[in-house]
C-alpha positions as CSV (number, residue, x, y, z in Angstrom):
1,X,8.8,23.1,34.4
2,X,5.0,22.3,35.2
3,X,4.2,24.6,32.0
4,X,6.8,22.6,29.7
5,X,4.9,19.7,30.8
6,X,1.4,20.8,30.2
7,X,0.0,23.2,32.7
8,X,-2.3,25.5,31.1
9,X,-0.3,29.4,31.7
10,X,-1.2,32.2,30.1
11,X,2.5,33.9,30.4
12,X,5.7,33.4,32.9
13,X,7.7,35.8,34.8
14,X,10.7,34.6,36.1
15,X,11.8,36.6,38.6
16,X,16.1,35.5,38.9
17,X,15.7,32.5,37.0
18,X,18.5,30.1,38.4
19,X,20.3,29.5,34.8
20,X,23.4,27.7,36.7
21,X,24.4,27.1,40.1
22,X,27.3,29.9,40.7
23,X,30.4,28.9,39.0
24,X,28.9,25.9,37.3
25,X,27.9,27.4,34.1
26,X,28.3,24.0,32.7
27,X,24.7,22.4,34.6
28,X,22.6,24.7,32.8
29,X,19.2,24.6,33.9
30,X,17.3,24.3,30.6
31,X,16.2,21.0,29.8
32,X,12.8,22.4,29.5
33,X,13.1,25.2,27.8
34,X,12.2,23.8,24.6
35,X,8.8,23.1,25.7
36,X,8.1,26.4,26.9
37,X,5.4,28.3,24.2
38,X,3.9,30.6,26.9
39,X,5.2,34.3,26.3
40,X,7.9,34.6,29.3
41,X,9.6,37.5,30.8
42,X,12.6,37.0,32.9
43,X,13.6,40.1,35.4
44,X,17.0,39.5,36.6
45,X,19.7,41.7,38.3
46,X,22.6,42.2,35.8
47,X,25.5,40.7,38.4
48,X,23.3,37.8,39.1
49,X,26.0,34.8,40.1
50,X,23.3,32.1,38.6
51,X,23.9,33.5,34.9
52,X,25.2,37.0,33.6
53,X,23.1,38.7,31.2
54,X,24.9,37.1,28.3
55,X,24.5,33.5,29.2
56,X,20.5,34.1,30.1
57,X,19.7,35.4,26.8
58,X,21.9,32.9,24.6
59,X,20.0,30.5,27.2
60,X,16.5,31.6,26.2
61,X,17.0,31.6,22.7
62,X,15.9,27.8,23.0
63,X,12.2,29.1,24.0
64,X,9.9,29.2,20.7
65,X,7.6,31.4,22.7
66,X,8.3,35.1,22.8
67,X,10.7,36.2,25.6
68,X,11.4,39.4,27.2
69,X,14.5,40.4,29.2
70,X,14.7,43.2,32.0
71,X,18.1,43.7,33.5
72,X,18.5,45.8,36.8
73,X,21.3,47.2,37.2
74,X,24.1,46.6,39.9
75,X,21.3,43.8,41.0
76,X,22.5,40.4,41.7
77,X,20.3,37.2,42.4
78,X,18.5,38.4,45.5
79,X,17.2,42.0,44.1
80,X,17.2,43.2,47.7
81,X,15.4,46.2,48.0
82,X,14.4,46.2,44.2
83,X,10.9,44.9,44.9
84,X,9.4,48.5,42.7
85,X,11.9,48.1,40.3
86,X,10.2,44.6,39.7
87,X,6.9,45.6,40.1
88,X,7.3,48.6,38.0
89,X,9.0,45.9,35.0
90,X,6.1,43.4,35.8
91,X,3.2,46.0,35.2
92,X,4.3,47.3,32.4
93,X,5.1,44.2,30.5
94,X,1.6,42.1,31.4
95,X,-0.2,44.3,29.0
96,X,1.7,43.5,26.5
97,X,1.3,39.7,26.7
């Protein structure tokens, strides 16, 4: 949110971005989303119970920056135990940006 608002970011990673609270995919946590320029990658587990992989990606379709989307799968929202999955996703994509 600080970067919507004007904090100077050269890219975000969003590690489990909490899209919803579980089972309230109607409070979408997005309001700022619009505001976002920053190139973002968002590295979520593909069971996540704060938004599936289809709700995150219709979801960041409102950033005009470019996004990038790594799924992990079987992962939910904690990622226990995927810290190198994460790591390895997080390496390979700052390059990039």
């Amino acid at each position: 949110m600080a970067v919507s608002e004007g904090l100077p970011a050269a890219c975000l990673i969003l590690i489990s971005y909490p899209l919803h609270p579980p089972g309230r995919p109607d409070r979408l946590r997005t309001a700022h989303f619009p505001a976002i320029t920053t190139p973002c990658l968002f590295v979520s587990g593909d069971r996540d119970a704060f938004g599936s992989p289809d709700e995150l990606q219709a979801a960041t379709q409102l950033i005009p920056g470019p996004v990038t989307h790594a799924w992990l799968p079987g992962g939910d929202h904690g990622l226990r135990g995927r810290d190198e999955a994460v790591t390895s996703i997080v390496d390979s994509w700052l390059p990039s940006t």
